[in-house]
ChimeraX commands (.cxc) that place a marker at each C-alpha (Angstrom):
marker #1 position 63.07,64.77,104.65 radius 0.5
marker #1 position 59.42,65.21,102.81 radius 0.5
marker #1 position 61.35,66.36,99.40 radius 0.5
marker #1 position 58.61,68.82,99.36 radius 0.5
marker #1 position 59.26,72.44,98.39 radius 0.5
marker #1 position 56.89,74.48,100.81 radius 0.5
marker #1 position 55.99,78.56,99.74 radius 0.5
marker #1 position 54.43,81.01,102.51 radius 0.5
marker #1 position 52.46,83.60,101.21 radius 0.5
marker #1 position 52.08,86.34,103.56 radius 0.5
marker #1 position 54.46,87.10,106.43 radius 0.5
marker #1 position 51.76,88.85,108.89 radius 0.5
marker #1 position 51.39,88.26,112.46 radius 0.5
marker #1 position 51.08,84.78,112.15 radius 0.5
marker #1 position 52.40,83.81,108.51 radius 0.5
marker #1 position 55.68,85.13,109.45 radius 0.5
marker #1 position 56.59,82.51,112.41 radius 0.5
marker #1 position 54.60,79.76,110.52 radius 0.5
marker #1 position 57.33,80.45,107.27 radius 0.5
marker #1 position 60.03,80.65,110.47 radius 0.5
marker #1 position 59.25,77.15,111.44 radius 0.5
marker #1 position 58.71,75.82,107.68 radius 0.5
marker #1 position 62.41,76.85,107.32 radius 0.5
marker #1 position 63.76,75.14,111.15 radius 0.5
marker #1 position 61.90,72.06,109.69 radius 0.5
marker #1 position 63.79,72.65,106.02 radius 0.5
marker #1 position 60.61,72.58,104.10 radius 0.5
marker #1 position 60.77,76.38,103.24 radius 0.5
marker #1 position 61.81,77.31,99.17 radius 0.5
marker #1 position 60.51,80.72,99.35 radius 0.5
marker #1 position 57.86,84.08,100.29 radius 0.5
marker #1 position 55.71,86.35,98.97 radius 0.5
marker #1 position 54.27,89.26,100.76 radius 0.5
marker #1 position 52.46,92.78,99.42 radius 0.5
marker #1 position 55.02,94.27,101.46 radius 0.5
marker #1 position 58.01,93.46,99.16 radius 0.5
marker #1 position 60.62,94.62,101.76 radius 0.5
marker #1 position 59.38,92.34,104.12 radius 0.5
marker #1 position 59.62,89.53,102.06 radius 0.5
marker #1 position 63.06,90.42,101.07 radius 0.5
marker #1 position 63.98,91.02,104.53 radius 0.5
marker #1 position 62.95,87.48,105.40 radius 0.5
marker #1 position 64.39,85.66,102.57 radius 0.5
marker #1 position 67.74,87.55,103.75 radius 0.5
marker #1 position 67.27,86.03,107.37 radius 0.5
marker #1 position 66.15,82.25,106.59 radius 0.5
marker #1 position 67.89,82.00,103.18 radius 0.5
marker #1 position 65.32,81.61,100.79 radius 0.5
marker #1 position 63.81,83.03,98.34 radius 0.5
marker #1 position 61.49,86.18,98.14 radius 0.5
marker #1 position 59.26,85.52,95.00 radius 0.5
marker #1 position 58.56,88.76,93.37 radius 0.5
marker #1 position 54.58,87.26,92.72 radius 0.5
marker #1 position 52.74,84.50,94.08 radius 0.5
marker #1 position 52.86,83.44,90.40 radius 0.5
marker #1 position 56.68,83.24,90.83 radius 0.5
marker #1 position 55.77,81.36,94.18 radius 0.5
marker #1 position 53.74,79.29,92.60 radius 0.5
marker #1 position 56.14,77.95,89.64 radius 0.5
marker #1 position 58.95,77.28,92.30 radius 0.5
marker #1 position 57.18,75.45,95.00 radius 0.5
marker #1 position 55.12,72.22,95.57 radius 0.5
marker #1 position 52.95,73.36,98.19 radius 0.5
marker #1 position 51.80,76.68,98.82 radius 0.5
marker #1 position 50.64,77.79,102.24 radius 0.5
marker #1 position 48.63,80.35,102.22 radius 0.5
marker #1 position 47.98,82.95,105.39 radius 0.5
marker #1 position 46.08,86.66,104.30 radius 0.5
marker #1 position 43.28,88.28,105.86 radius 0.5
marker #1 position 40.01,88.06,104.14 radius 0.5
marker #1 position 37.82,86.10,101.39 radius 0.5
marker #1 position 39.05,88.33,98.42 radius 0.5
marker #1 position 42.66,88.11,99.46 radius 0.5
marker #1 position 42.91,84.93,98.73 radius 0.5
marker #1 position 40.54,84.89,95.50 radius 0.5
marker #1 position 43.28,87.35,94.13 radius 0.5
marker #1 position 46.03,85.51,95.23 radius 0.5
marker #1 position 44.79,82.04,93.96 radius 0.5
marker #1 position 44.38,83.50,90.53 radius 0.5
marker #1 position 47.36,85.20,90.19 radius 0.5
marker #1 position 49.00,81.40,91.05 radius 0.5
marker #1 position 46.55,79.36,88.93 radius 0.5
marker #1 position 48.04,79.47,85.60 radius 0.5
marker #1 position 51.82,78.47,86.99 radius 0.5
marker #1 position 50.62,75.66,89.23 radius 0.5
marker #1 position 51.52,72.13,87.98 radius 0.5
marker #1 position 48.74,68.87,87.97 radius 0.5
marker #1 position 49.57,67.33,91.68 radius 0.5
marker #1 position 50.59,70.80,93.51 radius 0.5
marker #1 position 48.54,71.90,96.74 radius 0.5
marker #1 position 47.70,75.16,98.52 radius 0.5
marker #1 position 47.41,75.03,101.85 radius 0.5
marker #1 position 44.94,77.88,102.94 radius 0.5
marker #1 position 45.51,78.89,107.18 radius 0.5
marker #1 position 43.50,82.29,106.42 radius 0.5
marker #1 position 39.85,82.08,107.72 radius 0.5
marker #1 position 37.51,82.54,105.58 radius 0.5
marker #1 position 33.82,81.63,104.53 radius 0.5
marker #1 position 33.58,77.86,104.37 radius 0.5
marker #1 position 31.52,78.71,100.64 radius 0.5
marker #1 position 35.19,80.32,99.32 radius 0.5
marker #1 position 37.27,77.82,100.39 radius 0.5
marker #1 position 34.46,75.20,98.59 radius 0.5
marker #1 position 34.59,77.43,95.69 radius 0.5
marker #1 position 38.56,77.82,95.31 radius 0.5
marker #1 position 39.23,74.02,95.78 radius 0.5
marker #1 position 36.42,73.00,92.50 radius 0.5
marker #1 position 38.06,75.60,90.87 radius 0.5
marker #1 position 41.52,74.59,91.35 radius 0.5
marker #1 position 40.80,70.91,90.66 radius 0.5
marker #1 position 40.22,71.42,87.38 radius 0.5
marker #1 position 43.58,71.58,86.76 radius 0.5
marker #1 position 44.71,68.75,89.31 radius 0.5
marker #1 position 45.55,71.26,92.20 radius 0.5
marker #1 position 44.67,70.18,95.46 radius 0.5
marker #1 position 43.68,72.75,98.20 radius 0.5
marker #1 position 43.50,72.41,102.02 radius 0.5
marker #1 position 41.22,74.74,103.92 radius 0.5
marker #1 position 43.50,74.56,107.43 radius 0.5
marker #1 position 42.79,77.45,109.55 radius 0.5
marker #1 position 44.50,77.53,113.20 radius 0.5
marker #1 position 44.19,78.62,116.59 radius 0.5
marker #1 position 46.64,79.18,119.08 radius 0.5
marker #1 position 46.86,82.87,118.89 radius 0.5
marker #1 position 50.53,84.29,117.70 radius 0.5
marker #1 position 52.71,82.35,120.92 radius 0.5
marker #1 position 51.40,79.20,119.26 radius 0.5
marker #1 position 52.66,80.20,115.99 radius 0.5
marker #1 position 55.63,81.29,117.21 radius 0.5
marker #1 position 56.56,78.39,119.29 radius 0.5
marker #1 position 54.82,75.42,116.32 radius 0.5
marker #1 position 52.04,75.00,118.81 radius 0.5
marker #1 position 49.19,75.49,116.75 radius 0.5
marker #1 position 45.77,73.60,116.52 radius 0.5
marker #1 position 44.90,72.93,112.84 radius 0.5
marker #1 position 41.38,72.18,111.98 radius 0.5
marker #1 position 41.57,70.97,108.35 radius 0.5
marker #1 position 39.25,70.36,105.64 radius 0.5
marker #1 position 40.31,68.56,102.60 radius 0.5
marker #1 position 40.83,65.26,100.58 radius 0.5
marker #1 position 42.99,62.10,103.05 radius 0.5
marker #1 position 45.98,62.02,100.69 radius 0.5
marker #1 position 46.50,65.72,100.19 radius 0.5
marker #1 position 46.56,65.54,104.32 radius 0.5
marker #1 position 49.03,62.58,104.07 radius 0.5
marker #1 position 51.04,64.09,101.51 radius 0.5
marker #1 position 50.96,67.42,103.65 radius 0.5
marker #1 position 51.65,66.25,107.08 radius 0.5
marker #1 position 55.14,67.26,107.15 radius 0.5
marker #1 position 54.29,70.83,106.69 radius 0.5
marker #1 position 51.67,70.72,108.97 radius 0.5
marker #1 position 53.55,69.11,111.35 radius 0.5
marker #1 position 56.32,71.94,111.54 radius 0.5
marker #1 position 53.96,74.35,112.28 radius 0.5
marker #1 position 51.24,72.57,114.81 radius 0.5
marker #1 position 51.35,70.70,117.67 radius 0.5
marker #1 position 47.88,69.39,116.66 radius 0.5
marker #1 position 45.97,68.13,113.32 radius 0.5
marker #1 position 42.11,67.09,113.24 radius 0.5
marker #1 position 40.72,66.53,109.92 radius 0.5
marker #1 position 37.33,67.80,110.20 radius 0.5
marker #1 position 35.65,66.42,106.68 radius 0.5
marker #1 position 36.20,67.41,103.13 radius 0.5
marker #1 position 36.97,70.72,102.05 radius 0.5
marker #1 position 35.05,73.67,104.02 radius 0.5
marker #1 position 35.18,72.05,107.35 radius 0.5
marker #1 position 38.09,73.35,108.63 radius 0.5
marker #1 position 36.62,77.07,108.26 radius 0.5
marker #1 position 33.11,75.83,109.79 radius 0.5
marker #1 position 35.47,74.69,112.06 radius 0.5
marker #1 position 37.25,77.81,112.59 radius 0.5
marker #1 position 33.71,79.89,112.69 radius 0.5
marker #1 position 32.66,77.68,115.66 radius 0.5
marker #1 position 35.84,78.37,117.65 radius 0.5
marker #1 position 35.53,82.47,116.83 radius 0.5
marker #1 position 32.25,82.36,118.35 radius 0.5
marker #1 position 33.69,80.95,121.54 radius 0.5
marker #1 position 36.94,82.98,121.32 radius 0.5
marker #1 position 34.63,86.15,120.74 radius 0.5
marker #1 position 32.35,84.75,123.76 radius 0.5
marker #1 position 35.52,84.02,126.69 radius 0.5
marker #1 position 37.05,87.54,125.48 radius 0.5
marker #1 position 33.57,88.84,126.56 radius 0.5
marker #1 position 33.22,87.49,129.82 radius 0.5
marker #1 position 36.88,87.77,131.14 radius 0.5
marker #1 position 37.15,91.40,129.50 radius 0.5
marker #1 position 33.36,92.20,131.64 radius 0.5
marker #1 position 34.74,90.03,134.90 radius 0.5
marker #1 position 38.33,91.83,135.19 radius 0.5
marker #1 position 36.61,95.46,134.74 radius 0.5
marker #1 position 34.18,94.12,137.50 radius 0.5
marker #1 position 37.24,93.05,139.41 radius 0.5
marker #1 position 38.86,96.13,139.35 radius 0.5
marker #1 position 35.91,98.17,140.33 radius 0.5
marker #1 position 36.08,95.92,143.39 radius 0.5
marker #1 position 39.66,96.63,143.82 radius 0.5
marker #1 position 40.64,93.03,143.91 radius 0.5
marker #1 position 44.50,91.87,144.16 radius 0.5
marker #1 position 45.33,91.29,140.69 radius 0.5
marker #1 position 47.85,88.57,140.89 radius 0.5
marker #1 position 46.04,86.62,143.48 radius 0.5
marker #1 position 42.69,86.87,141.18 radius 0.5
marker #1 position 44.48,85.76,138.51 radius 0.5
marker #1 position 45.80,83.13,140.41 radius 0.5
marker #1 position 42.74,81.65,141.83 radius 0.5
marker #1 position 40.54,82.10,138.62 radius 0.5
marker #1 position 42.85,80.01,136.87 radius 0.5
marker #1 position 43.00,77.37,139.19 radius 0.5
marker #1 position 39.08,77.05,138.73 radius 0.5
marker #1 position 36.14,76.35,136.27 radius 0.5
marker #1 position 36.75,80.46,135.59 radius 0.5
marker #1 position 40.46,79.39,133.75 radius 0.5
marker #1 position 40.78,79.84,129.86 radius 0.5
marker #1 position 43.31,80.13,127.41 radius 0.5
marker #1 position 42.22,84.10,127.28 radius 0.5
marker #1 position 42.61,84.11,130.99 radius 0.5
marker #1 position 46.12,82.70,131.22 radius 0.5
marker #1 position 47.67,84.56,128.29 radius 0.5
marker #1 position 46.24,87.95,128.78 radius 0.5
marker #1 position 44.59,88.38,132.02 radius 0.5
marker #1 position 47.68,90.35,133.58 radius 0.5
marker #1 position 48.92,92.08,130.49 radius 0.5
marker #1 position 45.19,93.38,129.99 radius 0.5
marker #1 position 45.43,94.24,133.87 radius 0.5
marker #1 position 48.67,96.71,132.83 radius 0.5
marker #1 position 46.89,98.10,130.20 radius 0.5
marker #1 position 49.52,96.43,127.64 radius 0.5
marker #1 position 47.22,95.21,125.09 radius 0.5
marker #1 position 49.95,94.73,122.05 radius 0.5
marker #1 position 50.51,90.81,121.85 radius 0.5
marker #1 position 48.07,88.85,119.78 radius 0.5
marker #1 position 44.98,89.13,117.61 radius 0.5
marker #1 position 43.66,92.53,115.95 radius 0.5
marker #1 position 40.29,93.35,116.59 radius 0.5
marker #1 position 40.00,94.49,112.94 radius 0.5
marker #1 position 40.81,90.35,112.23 radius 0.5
marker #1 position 38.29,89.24,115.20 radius 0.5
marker #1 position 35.57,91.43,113.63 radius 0.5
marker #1 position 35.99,90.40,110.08 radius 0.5
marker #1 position 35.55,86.37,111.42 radius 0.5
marker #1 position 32.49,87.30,113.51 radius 0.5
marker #1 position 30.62,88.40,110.19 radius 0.5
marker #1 position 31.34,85.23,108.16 radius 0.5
marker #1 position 30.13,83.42,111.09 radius 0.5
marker #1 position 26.95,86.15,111.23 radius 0.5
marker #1 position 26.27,84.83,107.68 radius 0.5
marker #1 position 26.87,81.51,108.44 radius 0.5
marker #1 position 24.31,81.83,111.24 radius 0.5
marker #1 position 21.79,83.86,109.01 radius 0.5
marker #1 position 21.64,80.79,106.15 radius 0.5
marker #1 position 21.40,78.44,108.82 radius 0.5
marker #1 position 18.39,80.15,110.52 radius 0.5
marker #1 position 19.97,80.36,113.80 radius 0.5
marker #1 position 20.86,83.24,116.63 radius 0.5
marker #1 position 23.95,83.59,118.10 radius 0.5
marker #1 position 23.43,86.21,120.57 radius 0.5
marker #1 position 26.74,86.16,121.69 radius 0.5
marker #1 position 28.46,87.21,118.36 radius 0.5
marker #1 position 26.01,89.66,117.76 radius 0.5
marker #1 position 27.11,91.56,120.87 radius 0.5
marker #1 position 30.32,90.99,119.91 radius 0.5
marker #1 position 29.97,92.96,116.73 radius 0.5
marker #1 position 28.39,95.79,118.17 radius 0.5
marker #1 position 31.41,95.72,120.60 radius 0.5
marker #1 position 34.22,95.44,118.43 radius 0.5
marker #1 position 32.97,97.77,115.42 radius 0.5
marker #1 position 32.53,100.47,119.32 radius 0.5
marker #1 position 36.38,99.64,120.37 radius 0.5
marker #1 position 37.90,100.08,116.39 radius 0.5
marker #1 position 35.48,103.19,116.25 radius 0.5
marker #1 position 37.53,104.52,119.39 radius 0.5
marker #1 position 41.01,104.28,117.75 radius 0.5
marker #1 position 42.03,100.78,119.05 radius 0.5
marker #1 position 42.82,99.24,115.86 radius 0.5
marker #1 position 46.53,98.82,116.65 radius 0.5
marker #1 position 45.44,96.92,120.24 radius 0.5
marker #1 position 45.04,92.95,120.50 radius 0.5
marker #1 position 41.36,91.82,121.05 radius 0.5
marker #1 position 41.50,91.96,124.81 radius 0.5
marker #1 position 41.55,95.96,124.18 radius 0.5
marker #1 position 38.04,95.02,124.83 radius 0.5
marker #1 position 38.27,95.83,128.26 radius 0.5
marker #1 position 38.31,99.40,128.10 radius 0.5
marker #1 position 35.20,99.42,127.02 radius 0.5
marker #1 position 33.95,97.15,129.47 radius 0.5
marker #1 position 35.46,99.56,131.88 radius 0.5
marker #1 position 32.48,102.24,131.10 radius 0.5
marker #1 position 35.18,104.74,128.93 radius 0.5
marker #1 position 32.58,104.59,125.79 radius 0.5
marker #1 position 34.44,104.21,122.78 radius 0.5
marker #1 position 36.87,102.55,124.58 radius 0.5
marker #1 position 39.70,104.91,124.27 radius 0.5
marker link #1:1,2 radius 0.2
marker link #1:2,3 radius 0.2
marker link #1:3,4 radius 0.2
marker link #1:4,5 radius 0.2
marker link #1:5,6 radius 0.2
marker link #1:6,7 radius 0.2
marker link #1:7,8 radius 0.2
marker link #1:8,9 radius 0.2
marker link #1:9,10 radius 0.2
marker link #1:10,11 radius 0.2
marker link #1:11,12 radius 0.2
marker link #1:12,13 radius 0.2
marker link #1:13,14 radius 0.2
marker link #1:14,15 radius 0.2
marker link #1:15,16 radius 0.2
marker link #1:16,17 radius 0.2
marker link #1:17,18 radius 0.2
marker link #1:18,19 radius 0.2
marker link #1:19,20 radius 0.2
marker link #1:20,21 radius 0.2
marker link #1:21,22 radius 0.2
marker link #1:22,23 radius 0.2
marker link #1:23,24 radius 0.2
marker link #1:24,25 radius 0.2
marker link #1:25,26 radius 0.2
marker link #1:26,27 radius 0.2
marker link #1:27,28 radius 0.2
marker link #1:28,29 radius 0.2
marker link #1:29,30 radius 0.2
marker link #1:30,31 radius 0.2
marker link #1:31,32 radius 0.2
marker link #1:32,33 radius 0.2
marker link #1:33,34 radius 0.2
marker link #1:34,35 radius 0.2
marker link #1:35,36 radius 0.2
marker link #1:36,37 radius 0.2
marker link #1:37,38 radius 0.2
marker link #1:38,39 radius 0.2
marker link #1:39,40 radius 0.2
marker link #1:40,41 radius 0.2
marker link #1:41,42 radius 0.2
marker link #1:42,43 radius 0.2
marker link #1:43,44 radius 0.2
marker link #1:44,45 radius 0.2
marker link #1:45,46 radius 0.2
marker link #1:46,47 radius 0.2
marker link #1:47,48 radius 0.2
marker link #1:48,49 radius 0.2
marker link #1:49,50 radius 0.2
marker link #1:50,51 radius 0.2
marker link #1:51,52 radius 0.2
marker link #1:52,53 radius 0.2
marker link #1:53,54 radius 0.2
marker link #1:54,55 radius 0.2
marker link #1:55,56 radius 0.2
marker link #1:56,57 radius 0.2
marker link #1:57,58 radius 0.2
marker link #1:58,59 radius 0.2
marker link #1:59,60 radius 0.2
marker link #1:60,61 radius 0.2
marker link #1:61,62 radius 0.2
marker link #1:62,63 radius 0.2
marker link #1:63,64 radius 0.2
marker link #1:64,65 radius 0.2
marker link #1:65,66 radius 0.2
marker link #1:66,67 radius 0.2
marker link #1:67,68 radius 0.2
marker link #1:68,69 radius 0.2
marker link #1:69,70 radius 0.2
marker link #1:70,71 radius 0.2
marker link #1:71,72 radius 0.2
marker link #1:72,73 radius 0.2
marker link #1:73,74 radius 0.2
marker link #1:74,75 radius 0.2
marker link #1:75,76 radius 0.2
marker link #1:76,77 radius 0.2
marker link #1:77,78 radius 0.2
marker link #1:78,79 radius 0.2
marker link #1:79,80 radius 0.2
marker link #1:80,81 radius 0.2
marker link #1:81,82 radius 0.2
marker link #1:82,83 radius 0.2
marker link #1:83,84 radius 0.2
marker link #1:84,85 radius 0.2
marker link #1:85,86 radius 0.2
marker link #1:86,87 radius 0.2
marker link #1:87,88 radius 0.2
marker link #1:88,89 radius 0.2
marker link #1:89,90 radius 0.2
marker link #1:90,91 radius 0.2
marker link #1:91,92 radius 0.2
marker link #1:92,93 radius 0.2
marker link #1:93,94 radius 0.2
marker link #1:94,95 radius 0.2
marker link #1:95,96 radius 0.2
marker link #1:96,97 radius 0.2
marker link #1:97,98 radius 0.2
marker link #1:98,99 radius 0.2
marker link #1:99,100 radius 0.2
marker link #1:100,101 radius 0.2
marker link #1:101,102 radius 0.2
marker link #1:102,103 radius 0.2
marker link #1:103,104 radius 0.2
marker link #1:104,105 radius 0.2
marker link #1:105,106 radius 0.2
marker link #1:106,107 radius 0.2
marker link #1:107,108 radius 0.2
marker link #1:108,109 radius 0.2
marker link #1:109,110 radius 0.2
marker link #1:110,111 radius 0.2
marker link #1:111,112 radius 0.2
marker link #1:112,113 radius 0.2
marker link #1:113,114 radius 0.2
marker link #1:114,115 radius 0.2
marker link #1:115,116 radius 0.2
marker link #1:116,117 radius 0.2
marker link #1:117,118 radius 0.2
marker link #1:118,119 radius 0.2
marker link #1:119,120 radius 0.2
marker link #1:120,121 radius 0.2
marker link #1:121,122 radius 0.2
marker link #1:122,123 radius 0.2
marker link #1:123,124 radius 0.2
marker link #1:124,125 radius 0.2
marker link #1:125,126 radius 0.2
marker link #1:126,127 radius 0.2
marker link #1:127,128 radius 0.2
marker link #1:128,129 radius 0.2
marker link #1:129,130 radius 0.2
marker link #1:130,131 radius 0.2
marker link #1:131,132 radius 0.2
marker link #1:132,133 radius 0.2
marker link #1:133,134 radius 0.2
marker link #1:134,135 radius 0.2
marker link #1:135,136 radius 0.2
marker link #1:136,137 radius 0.2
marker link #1:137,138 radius 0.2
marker link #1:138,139 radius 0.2
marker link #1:139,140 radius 0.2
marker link #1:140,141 radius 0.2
marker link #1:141,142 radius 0.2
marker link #1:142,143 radius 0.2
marker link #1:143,144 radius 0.2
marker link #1:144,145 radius 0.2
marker link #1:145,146 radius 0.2
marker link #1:146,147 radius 0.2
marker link #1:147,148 radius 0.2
marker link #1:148,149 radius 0.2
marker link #1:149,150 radius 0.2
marker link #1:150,151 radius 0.2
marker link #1:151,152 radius 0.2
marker link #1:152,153 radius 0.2
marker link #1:153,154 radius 0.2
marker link #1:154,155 radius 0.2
marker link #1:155,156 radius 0.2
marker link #1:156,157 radius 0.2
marker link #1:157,158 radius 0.2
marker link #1:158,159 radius 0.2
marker link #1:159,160 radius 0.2
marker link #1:160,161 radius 0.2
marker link #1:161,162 radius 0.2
marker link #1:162,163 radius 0.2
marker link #1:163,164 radius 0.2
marker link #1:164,165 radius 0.2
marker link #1:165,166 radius 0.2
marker link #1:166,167 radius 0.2
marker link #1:167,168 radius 0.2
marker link #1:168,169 radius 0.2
marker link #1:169,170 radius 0.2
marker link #1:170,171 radius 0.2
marker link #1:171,172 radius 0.2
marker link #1:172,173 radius 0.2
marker link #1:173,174 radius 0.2
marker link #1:174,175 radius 0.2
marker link #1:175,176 radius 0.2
marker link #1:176,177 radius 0.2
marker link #1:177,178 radius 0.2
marker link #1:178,179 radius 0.2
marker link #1:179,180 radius 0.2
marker link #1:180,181 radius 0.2
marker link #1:181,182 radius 0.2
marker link #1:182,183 radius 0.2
marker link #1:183,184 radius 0.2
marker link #1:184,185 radius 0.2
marker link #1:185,186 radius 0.2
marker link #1:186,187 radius 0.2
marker link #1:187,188 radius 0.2
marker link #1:188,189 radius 0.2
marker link #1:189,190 radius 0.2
marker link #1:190,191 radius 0.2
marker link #1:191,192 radius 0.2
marker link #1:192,193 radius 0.2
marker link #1:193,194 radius 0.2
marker link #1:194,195 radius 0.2
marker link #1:195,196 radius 0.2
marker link #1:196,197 radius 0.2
marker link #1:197,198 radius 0.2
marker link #1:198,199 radius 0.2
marker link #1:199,200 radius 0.2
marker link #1:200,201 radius 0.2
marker link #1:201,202 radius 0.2
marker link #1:202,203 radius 0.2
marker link #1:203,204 radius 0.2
marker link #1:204,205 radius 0.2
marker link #1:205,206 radius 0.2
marker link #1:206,207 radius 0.2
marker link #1:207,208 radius 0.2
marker link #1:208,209 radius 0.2
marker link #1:209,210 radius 0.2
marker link #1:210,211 radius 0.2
marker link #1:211,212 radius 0.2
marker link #1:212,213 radius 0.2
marker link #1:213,214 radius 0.2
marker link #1:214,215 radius 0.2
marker link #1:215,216 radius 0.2
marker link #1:216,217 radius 0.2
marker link #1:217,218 radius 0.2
marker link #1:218,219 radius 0.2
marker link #1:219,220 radius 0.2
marker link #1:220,221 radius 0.2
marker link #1:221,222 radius 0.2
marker link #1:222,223 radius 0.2
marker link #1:223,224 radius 0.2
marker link #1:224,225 radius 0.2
marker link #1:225,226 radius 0.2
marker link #1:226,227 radius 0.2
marker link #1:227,228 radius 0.2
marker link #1:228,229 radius 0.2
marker link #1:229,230 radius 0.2
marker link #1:230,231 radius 0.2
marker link #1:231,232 radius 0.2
marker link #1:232,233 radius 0.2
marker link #1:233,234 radius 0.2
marker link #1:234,235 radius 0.2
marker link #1:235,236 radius 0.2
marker link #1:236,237 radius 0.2
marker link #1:237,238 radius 0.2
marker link #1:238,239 radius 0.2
marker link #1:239,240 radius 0.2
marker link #1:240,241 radius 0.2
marker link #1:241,242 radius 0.2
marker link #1:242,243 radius 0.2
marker link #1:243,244 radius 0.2
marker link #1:244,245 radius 0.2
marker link #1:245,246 radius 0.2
marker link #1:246,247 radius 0.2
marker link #1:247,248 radius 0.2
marker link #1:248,249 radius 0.2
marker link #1:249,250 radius 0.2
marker link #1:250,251 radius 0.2
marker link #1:251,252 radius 0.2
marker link #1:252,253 radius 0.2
marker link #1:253,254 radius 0.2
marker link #1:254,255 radius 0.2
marker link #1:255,256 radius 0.2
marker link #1:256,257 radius 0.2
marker link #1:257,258 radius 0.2
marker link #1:258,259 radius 0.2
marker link #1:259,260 radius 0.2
marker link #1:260,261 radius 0.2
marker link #1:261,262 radius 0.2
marker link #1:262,263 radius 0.2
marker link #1:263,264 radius 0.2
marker link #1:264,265 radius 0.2
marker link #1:265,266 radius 0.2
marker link #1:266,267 radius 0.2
marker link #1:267,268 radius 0.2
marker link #1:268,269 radius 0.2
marker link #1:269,270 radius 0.2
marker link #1:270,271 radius 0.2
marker link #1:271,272 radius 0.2
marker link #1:272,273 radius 0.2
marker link #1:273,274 radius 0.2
marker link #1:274,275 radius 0.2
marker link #1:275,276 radius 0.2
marker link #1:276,277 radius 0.2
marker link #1:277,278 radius 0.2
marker link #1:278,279 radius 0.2
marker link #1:279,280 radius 0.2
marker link #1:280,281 radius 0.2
marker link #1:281,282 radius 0.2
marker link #1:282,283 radius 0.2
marker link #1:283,284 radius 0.2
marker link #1:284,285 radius 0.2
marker link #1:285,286 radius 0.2
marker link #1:286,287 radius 0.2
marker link #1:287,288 radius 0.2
marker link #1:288,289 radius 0.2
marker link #1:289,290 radius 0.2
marker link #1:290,291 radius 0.2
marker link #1:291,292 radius 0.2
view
């Protein structure tokens, strides 16, 4: 055993199973979430502790792994922590944000001798479920070292990228190409129904092909049956397209892609489809407008 004490703060779609498989591995001390019945509801389950603030996280563990939705999320919750971390503790941050925040939080925290990861994932929620996740982190080689343990209960791959920041630039270059596949299969399977093609024998002989994808394999049928309740919010896939739109703005570049993206998503949530996984996209690749 690492002898570390690991905290998970925030038990949504994907911080939930990531805290499940912290506390297989026995790493897990404890949770926070807003929701405080869902943290008490876990602690219940895994037998650990739900803090009752990250600062009470913060005092009890050694590394804190962090998993919320957006930039000022985790401001907030890293300063609500600050002032009851001790000199050698580390957050862990799996949120995806803009490369500049996670830059910002870790020369903030070192001032008082706190490490911090930027570790964002991909894998969509099976791979979090299942410890299958791909971690691209950012971050100094002995916090990684020291870290491994936890990372290694939760992913079935770790790339260190560079020093802190380049797991989110990371992370910005794979939502471009998640945002771009989603595209494409969501336009090629509206085309394909138009065409009234046999769905299981498309699927089948796509996949064998240079047509196959992770989006392919994983939601191709469901998004075929209309089910579109399994992985990634649009609301989520939306928020990462902008931080990469900035990204591309200070860099002086187009991305084309994510632009259309935008415009796409901001149509489908506009329709009502904010409780639908990203491949919701398809009904408005269908022609229905809003997408509804």
């Amino acid at each position: 055993m690492s002898g570390l004490k690991v905290g998970v703060l925030g038990l949504g779609a994907m911080g939930k199973p990531m805290a499940c498989n912290l506390a297989s591995a026995g790493l897990l001390e404890g949770v926070w979430n807003r929701t405080t019945e869902k943290a008490l509801s876990f602690a219940s389950e895994y037998d650990s502790i739900a803090a009752a603030s990250p600062a009470e996280l913060a005092q009890r563990c050694d590394v804190i792994l962090t998993c919320v939705s957006a930039d000022n999320d985790l401001r907030e919750v890293v300063g609500q922590m600050q002032s009851a971390l001790n000199r050698g503790d580390i957050i862990v941050d799996t949120s995806t944000v803009n490369p500049g925040t996670a830059k910002s939080l870790s020369v903030q925290l070192a001032e008082f001798g706190v490490g911090f990861v930027d570790a964002p994932v991909s894998g969509g929620v099976e791979g979090a479920v299942r410890g299958t996740l791909s971690v691209m982190a950012g971050g100094d080689s002995a916090d990684l070292e020291r870290i491994s343990p936890v990372l290694g209960a939760i992913s079935a791959t770790v790339t260190h990228m560079g020093p802190v920041g380049s797991g989110q630039a990371t992370k910005a270059v794979n939502q471009v190409i998640v945002a771009g596949v989603a595209e494409c299969v969501c336009e090629a399977l509206a085309l394909s129904e138009k065409l009234n093609l046999p769905s299981v024998r498309l699927l089948s002989v796509l996949g064998a092909g240079a047509a196959g994808s992770w989006f392919l394999e994983h939601r191709g049928a469901s998004m075929l049956e209309d089910r579109f309740d399994t992985g990634f919010k649009p609301a989520l896939l939306l928020k990462d397209l902008k931080i990469v739109r900035e990204l591309a703005q200070d860099l002086d570049i187009e991305l084309n892609t994510v632009d259309a993206a935008i415009r796409d998503y901001e149509c489908l949530l506009a329709g009502g489809n904010k409780d639908n996984d990203i491949s919701g996209l398809i009904r408005l690749k269908r022609g229905s407008g809003t997408g509804k």
